[in-house]
C-alpha positions as CSV (number, residue, x, y, z in Angstrom):
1,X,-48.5,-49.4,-2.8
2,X,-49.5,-49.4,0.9
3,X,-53.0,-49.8,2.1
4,X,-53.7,-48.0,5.8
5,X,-57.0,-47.9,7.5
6,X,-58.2,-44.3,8.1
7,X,-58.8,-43.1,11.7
8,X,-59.7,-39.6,12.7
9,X,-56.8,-37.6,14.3
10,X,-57.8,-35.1,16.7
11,X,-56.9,-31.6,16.2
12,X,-57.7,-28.3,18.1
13,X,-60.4,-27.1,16.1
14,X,-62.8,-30.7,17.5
15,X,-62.4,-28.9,20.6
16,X,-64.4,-25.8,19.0
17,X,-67.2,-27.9,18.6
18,X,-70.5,-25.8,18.9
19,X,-74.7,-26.1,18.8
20,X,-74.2,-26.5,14.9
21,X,-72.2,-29.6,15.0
22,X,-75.0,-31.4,17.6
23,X,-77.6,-30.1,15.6
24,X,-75.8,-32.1,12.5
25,X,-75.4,-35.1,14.8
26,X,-78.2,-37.0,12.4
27,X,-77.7,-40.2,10.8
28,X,-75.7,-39.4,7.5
29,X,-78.0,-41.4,4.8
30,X,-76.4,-45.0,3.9
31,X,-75.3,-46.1,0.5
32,X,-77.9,-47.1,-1.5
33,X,-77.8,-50.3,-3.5
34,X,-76.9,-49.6,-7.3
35,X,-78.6,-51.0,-10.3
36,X,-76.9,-54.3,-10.5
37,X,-78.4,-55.3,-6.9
38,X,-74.9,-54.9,-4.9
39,X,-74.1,-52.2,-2.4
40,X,-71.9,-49.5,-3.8
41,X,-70.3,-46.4,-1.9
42,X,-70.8,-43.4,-3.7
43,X,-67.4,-41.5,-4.3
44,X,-66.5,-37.8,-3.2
45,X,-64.1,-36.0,-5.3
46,X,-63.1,-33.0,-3.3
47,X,-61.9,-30.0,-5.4
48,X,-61.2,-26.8,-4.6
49,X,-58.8,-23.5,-4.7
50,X,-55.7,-23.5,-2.6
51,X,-57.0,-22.0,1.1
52,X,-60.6,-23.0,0.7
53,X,-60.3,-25.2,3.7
54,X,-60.5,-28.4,1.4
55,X,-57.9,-30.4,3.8
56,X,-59.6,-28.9,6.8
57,X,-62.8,-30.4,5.4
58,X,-61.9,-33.5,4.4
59,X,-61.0,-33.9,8.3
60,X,-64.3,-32.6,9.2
61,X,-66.0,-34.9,7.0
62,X,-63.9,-37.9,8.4
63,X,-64.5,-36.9,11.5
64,X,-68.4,-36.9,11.6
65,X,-68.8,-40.1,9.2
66,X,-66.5,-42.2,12.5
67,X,-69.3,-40.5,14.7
68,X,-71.9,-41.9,12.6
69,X,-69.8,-45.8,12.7
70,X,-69.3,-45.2,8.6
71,X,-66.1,-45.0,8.5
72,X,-64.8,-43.4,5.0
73,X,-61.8,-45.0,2.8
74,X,-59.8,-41.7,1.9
75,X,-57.6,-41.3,-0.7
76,X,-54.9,-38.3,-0.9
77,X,-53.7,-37.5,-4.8
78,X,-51.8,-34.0,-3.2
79,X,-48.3,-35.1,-3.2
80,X,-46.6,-31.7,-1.9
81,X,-49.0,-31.8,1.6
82,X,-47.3,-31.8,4.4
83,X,-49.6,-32.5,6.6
84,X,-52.9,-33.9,6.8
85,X,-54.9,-34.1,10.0
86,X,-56.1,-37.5,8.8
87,X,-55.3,-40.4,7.7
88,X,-55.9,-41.9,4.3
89,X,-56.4,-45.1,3.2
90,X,-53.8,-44.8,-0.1
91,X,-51.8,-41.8,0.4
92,X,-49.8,-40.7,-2.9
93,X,-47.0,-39.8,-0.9
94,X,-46.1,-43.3,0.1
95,X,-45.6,-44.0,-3.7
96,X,-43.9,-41.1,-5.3
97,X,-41.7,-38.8,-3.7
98,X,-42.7,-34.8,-5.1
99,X,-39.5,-33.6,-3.8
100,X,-37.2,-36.1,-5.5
101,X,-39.4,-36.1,-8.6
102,X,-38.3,-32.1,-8.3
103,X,-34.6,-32.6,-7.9
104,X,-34.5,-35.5,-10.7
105,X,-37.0,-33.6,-13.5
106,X,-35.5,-30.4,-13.0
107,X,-38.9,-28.9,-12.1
108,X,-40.7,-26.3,-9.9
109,X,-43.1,-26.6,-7.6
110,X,-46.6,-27.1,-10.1
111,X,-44.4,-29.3,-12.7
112,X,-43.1,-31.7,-9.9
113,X,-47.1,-32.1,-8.5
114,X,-48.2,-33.0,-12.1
115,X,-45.6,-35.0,-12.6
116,X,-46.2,-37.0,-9.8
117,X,-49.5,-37.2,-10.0
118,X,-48.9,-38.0,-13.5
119,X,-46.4,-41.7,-11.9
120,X,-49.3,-42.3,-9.7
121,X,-51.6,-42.7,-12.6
122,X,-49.6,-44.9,-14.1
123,X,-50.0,-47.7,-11.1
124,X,-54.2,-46.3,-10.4
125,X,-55.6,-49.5,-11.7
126,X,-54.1,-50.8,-8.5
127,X,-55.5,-47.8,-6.6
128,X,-58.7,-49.2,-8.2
129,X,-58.5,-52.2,-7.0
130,X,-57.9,-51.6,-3.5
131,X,-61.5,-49.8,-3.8
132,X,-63.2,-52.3,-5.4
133,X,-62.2,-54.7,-2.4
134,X,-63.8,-52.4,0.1
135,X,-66.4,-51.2,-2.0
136,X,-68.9,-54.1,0.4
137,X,-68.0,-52.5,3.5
138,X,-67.8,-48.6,3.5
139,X,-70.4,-46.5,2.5
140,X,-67.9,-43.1,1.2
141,X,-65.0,-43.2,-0.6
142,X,-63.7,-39.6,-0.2
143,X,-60.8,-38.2,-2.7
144,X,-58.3,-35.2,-1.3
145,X,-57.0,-33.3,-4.6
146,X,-53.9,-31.2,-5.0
147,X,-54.6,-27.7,-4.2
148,X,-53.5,-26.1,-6.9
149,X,-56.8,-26.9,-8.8
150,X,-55.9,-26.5,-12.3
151,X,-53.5,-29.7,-12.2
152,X,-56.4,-32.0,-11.3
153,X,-59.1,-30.5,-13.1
154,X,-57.0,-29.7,-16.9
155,X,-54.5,-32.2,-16.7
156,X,-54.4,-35.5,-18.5
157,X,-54.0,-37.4,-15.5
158,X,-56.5,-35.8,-13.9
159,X,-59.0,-36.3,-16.3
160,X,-57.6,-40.9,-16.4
161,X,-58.2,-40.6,-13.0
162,X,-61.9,-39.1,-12.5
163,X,-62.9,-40.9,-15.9
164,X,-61.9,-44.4,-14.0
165,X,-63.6,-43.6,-10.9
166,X,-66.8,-42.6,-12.3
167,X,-67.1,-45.5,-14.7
168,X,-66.2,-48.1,-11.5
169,X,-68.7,-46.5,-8.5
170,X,-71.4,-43.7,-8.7
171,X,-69.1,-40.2,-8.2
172,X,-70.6,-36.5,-6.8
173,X,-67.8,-33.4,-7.2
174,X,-67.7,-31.5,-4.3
175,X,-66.7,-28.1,-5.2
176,X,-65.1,-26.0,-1.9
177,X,-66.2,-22.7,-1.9
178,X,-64.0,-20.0,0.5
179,X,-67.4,-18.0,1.3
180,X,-65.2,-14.8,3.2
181,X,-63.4,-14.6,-0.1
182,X,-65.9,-14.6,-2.3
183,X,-68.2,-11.8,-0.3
184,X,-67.2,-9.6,-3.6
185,X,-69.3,-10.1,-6.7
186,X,-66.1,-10.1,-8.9
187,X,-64.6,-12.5,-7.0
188,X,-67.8,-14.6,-6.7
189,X,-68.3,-14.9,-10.6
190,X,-65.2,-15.6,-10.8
191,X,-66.0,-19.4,-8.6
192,X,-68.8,-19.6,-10.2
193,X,-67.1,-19.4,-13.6
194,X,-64.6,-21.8,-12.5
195,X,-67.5,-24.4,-11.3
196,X,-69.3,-24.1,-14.3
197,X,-66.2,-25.0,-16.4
198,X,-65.4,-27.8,-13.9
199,X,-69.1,-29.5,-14.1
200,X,-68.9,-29.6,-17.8
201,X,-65.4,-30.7,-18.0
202,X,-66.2,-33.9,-15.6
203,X,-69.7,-34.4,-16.5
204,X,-70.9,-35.6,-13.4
205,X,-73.6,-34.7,-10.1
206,X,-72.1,-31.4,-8.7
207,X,-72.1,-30.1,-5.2
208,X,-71.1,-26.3,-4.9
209,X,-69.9,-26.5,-1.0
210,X,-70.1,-22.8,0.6
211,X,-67.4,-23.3,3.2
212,X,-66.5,-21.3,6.9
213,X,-70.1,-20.2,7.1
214,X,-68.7,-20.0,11.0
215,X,-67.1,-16.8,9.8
216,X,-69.5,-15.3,6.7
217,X,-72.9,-16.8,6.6
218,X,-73.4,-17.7,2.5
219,X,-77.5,-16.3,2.6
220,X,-76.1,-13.7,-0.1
221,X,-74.1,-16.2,-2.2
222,X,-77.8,-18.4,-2.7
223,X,-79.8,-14.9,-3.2
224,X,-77.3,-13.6,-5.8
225,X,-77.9,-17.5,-7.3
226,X,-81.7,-16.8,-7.0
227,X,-81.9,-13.7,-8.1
228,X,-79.4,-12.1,-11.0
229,X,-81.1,-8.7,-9.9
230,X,-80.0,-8.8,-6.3
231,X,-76.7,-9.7,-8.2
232,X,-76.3,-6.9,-10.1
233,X,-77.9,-4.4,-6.9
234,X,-74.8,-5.4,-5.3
235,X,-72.6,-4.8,-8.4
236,X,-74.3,-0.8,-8.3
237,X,-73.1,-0.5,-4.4
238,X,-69.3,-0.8,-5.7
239,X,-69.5,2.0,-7.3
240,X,-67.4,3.2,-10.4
241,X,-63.7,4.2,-10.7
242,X,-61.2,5.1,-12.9
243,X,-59.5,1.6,-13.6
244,X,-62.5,0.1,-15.7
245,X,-65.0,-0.8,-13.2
246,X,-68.0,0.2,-15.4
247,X,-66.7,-2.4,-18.3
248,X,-66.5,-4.9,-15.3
249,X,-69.9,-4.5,-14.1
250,X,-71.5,-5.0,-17.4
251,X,-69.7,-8.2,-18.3
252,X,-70.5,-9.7,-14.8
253,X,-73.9,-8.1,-15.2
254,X,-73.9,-10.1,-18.7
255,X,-72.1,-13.5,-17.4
256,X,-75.0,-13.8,-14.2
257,X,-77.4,-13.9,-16.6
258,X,-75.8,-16.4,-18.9
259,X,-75.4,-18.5,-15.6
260,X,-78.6,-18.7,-14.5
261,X,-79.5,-22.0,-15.8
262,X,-76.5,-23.6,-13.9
263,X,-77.5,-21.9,-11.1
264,X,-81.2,-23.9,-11.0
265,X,-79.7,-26.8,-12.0
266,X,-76.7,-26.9,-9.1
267,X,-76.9,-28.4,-5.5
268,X,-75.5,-25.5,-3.1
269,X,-74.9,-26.3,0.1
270,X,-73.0,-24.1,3.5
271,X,-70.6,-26.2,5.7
272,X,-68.4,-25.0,8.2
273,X,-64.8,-27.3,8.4
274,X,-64.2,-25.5,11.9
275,X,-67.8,-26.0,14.1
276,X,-69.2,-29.4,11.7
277,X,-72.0,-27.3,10.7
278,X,-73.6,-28.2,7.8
279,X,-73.0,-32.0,7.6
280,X,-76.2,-33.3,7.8
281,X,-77.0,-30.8,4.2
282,X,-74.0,-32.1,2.7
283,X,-74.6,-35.8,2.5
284,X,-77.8,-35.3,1.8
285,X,-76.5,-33.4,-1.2
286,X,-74.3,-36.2,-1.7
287,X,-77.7,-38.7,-1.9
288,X,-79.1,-36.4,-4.1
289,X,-76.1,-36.7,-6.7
290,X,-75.8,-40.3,-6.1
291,X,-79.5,-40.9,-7.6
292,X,-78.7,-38.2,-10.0
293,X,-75.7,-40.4,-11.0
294,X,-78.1,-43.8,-11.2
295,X,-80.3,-41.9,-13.3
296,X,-78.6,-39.9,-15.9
297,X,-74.9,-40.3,-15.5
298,X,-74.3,-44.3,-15.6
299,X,-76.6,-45.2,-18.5
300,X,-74.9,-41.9,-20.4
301,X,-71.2,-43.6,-19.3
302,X,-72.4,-47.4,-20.5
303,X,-73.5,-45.7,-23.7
304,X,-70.0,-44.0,-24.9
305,X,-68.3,-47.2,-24.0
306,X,-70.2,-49.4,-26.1
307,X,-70.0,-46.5,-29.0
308,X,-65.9,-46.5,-28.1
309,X,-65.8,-50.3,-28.2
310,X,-67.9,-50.3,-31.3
311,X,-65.1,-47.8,-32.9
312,X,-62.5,-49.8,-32.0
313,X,-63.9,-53.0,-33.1
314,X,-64.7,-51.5,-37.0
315,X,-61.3,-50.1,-36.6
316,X,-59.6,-53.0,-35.8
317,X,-61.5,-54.5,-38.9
318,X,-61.0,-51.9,-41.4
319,X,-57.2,-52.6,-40.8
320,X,-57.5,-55.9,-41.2
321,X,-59.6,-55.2,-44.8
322,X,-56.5,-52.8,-45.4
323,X,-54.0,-56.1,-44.6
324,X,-56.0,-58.8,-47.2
325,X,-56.0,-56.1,-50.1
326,X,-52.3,-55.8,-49.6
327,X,-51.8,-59.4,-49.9
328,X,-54.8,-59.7,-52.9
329,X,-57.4,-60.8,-51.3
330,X,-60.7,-58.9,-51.9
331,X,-62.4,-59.3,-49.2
332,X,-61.1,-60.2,-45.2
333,X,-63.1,-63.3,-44.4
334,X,-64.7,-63.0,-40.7
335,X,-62.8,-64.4,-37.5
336,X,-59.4,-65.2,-37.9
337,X,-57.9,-66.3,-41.4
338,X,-54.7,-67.6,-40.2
339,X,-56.0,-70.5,-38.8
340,X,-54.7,-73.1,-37.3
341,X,-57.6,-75.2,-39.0
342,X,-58.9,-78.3,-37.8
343,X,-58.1,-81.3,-40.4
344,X,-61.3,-81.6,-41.4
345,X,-62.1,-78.5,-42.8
346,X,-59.1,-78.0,-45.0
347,X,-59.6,-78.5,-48.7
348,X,-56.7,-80.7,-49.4
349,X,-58.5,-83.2,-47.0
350,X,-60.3,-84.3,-49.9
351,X,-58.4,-83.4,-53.1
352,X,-55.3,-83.9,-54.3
353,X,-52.9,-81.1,-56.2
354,X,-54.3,-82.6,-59.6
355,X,-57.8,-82.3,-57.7
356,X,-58.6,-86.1,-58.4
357,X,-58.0,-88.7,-55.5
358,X,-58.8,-88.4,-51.9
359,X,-56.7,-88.7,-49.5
360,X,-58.0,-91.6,-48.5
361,X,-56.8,-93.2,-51.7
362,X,-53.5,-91.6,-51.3
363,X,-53.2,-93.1,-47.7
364,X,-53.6,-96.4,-48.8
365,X,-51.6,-96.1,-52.2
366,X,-48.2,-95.4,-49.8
367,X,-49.1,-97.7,-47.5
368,X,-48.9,-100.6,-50.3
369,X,-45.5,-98.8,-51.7
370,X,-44.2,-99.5,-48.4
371,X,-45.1,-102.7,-48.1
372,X,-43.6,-103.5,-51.7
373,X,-40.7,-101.9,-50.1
374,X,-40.2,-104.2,-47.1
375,X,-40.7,-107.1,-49.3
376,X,-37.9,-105.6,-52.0
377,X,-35.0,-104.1,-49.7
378,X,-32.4,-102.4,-52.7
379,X,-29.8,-101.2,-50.4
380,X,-29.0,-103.9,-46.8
381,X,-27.1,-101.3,-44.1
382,X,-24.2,-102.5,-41.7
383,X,-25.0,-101.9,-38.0
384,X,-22.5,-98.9,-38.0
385,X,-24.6,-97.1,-40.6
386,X,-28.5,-97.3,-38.3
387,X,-29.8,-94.9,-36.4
388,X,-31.2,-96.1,-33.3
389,X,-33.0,-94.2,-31.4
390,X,-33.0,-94.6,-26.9
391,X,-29.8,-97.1,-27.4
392,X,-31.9,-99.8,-29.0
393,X,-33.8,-100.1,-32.3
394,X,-36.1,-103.4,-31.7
395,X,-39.5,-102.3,-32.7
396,X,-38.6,-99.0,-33.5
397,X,-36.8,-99.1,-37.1
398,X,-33.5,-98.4,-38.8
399,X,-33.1,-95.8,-41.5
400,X,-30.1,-95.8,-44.2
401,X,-28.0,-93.0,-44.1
402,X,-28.6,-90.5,-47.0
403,X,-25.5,-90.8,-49.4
């Protein structure tokens, strides 16, 4: 598994550059120490829908945080990309092979990404690893997802790979947001929906990231998050047809309602991929759910895995219980009752099988047999029938041969 260093590649849309970007040109906010004392980079999971200019982002985000001299380690989990106008750190591609994985699986295109991404997981303790090294010099560790979103969020791999992040370095979830797309209130409740699901499935600070602001500005997204009534105002200018709108209207009128405490609760921020506007607002988002992390997240993640080591410690000793009534012992005694056993503590140290002399006695009771045995030889054997042992048998002894 190869390691690269990232560097920015330049691409046609840096020279597009306008007043947003130099008006973002701030200092992106450092990594923070964590509670142990050491420096930690916070982590960036990017997620989004396929065409939400997550890729495109990622660059943009790469891009700034070289301006600033905080240079990001990347890491690409989209094995089907064909190209990425950056370059990552680990790239997925370098260790598994979608298209063969295809051919040799027998698979389409969404079966051959999770089963690749399913291999990688396999070798991410590694990928780990290779963090954990650099986690003293960089201040972001940003993480490009396959675009189909489904196989990162709901798979099981997915789910191994966020869950080992998070419990190694403080992780935010960037969610990428196509604003033009989502300019229709059916279409909008439908991200938000999606989001929702997302934050609760990964449990962690959330960042809903309204992207190519350049081309739709996302001042109605935050009012219709502010304000359910502009919401459903905007739902009334649609109008009615004859294909169900009116049922559609009052379960998005119902669903804005239910989502109005993960609306107060959510970080939303507008970026633009294309001009770098926005930057300065999203790492400070990112800051935000860094503290947010400190705070709530880490002591929740230190609490279920002392709960999931305490399960498996009274499972591992029920099953040993289970083992000693089998064999008829009552109870398992603590620590290990297989020994080995020092000397000392055994019982026949002391007594014998008639529980009378110790074994001190017994010592010196064979001792005198063998004496009496030296001095009473029954049976004198020939030199052919000794066993010597190294060619010699001066000072060793010689042994008759059993009959």
């Amino acid at each position: 598994m190869a390691e690269t260093t990232s560097q920015p590649i330049a691409s046609a849309t840096q020279s597009k550059a306008t007043a947003p970007e130099a008006a973002a040109t701030a200092a992106a906010p450092e990594a923070g120490p964590s509670t142990t004392g050491q420096k930690e980079p916070v982590v960036v999971l990017v997620i989004g829908m396929a065409g939400s200019g997550k890729t495109t982002l990622m660059q943009r985000l790469n891009s700034y945080l070289h301006s600033k001299d905080q240079p990001p380690y990347i890491l690409n989990l989209d094995p089907a990309v064909s190209h990425m106008p950056y370059s990552a750190n680990i790239d997925i591609r370098d260790t598994v092979d979608y298209k063969e994985v295809m051919k040799q699986y027998n698979l389409g295109p969404n079966g051959g990404i999770m089963t690749a991404l399913n291999l990688f997981t396999t070798k991410f303790d590694q990928v780990l690893g290779f963090v954990e090294k650099r986690a003293q010099s960089v201040d972001y560790v940003l993480v490009d997802t396959p675009g189909q979103i489904e196989i990162f969020t709901w798979s099981a791999s997915g789910a191994i790979i966020t869950d080992a992040i998070a419990s190694s370095l403080p992780t935010v979830v960037a969610y990428i947001v196509d604003t033009p797309r989502t300019t229709s209130p059916a279409t909008f409740m439908s991200n938000m929906l999606y989001a929702c699901s997302i934050l609760y499935k990964t449990r962690l600070p959330f960042i809903l990231v309204f992207n190519k602001i350049d081309v739709e500005p996302h001042d109605f997204a935050l009012e219709w998050m502010a304000d359910f009534e502009k919401f459903q105002e905007a739902l009334a200018e649609r109008g009615r047809d004859e294909n169900g709108e009116n049922y559609m209207n009052s379960l998005m009128n119902s669903m804005s309602l239910v989502l109005e405490e993960f609306y107060n609760d959510i970080r939303a921020v507008g970026v633009s991929a294309m001009t770098g506007q926005g930057m300065k607002e999203f790492f400070a988002a990112v800051e935000e759910g860094r503290k947010e992390y400190e705070a709530d997240y880490r002591p929740e993640l230190e609490r279920l895995k002392q709960e999931k080591d305490a399960k498996a410690e009274a499972a591992k000793q029920a099953h040993l219980e289970r083992m000693m009534k089998d064999m008829g012992v009552d109870k398992a005694p603590k620590g290990n009752p297989f020994g080995p056993h020092p000397r000392n503590e055994r019982e026949d140290r002391y007594m014998d099988d008639e529980g009378g002399d110790s074994e001190d006695e017994r010592i010196d009771r064979q001792q005198e047999a063998e004496e009496e045995a030296d001095d009473h030889p029954e049976v004198a054997p020939e030199d052919d029938d000794v066993m010597q042992y190294g060619g010699h048998d001066e000072g060793m002894g010689v042994w008759p041969r059993p009959q």
